[in-house]
C-alpha positions in Angstrom: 84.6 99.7 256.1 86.3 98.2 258.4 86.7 99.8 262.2 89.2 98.7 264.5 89.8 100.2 268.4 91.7 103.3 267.2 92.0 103.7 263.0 89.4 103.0 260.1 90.6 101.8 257.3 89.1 100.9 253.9 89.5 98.1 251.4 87.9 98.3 247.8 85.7 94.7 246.6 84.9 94.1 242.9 81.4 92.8 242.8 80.9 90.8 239.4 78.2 92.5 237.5 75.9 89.6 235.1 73.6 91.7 232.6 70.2 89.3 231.8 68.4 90.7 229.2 64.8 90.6 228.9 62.6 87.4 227.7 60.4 90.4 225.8 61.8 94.1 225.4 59.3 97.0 225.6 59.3 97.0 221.9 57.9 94.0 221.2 55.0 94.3 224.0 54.0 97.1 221.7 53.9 94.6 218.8 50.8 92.9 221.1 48.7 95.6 219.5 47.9 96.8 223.7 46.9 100.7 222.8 44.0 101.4 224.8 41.0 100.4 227.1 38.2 98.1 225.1 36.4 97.3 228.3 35.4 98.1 231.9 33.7 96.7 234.3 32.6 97.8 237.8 30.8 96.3 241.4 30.4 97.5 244.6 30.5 95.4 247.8 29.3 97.4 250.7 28.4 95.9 254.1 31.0 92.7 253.0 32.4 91.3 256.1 36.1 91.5 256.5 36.4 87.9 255.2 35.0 88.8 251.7 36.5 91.9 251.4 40.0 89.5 252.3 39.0 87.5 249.2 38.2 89.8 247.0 41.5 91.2 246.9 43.2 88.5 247.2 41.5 86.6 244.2 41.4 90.0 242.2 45.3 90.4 242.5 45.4 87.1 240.7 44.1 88.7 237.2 46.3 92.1 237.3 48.7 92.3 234.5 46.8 89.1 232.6 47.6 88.7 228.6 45.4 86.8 226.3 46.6 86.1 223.3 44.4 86.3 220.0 41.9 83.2 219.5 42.5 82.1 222.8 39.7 81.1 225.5 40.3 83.1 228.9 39.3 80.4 232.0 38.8 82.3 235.4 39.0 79.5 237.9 42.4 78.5 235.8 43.3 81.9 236.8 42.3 81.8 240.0 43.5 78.5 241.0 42.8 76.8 244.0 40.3 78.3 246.5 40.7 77.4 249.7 42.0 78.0 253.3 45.7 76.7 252.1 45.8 79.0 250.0 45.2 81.9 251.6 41.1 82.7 251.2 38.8 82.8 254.4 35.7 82.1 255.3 32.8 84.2 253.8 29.4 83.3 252.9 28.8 81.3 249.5 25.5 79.9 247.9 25.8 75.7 248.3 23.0 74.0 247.7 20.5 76.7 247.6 21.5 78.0 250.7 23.6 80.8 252.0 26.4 79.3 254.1 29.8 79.7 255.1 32.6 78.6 252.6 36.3 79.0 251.7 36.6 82.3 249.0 33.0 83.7 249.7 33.5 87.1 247.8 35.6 85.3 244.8 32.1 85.4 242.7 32.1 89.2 243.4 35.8 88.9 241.1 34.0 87.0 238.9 31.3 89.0 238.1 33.0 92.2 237.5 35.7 90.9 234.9 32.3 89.2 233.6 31.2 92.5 233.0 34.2 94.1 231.6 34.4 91.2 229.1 30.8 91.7 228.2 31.3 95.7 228.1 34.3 94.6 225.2 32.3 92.5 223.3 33.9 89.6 223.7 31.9 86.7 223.1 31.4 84.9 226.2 31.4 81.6 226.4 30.6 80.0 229.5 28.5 82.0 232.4 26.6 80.8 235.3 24.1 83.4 237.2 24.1 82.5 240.6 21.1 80.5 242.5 19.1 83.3 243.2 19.6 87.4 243.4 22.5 88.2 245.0 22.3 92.2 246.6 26.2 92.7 246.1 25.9 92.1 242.5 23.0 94.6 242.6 24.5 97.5 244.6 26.2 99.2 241.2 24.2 97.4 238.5 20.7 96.0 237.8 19.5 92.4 238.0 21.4 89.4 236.0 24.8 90.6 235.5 26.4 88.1 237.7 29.0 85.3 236.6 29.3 82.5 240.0 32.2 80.5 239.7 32.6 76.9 241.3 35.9 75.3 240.0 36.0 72.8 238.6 32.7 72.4 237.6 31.0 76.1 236.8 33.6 78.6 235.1 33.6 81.7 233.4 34.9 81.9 230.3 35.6 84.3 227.1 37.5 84.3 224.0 40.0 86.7 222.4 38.5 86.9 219.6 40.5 90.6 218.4 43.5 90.5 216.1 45.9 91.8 218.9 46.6 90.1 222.7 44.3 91.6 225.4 45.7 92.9 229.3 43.5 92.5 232.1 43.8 94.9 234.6 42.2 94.6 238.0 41.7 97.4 240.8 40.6 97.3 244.2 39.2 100.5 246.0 38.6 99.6 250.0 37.4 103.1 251.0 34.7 102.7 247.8 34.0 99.4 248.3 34.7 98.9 244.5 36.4 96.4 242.2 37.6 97.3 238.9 38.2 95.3 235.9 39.8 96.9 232.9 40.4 95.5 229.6 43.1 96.5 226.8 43.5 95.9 222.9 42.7 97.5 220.3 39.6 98.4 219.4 38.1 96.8 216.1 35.2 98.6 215.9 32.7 97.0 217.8 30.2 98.4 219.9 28.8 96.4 222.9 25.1 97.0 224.1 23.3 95.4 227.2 
């Protein structure tokens, strides 16, 4: 509309309209064989400072909405990408050298761990893990001893394979109140049952 001192007045505009269909409809993400959870994985990280608990969601929201095709390998730090100050992550503390220390992403490994867990929890055959140095507490709070994945790119990485007939979604949730990440896996199940 258009106001002058004393009248209003109105003028109609055409705006063009360009429909862009989807790359992939709803109907063929259904085709990915995506019908229900195959895996879970959970960790707890209490008493984090507020850097960690920074890079934990940050380096979490990084695997939400994740597909993986069948027969592919799965690489976490190709995932995560860069970790570092210019990309966003703070200072927490990390294990270098067999010593606890300040480092960009401390709190990434906690990510790690969790979707390690979930993977595991699926069955899928994992096929590069690292445990950390030594005991860790975080990775201890929700779960017993030597369920950790540490994650150093580009030298230690955690990966899986795909090794269903259908894609697998990776879904990740964050609860700050709970202090607890959540790594939930999708397919469909084969069959397979996972024991630890």
């Amino acid at each position: 509309k258009l106001t002058t001192s004393k009248t209003t007045t109105s003028t109609p505009i055409a705006i063009p309209i360009k429909v862009v269909e989807p790359n992939l409809t709803t109907d063929e993400v259904n085709k990915f064989g995506i019908v229900e959870q195959i895996g879970e994985g959970h960790s707890t990280f209490f008493h984090s400072i507020p850097g960690r608990i920074h890079n934990i969601n940050l380096a979490s929201s990084k695997f939400m909405g994740i597909i993986v095709p069948p027969g592919e390998t799965f690489s976490f730090t190709k995932t995560v990408g860069d970790i570092s100050i210019q990309t966003g992550y703070k200072q927490a503390y990390i294990i270098s050298q067999g010593k606890t220390i300040l480092g960009d992403g401390g709190g990434v490994c906690q990510v790690s761990t969790t979707l390690f867990r979930a993977a595991l929890n699926a069955g899928l055959p994992i096929l590069e893990r690292t445990t950390h140095a030594y005991r860790v507490g975080y990775y201890e709070q929700s779960s017993p001893p030597g369920l950790d994945a540490t994650v150093y790119s580009p030298t230690v990485d955690l990966k899986f394979k795909n090794d269903t007939p259908n894609h697998i979604l990776i879904q990740t949730r964050v609860d700050n109140k709970k202090m607890m990440l959540t790594f939930e896996i999708y397919g469909t199940n084969d069959g397979r049952v996972a024991q630890v």
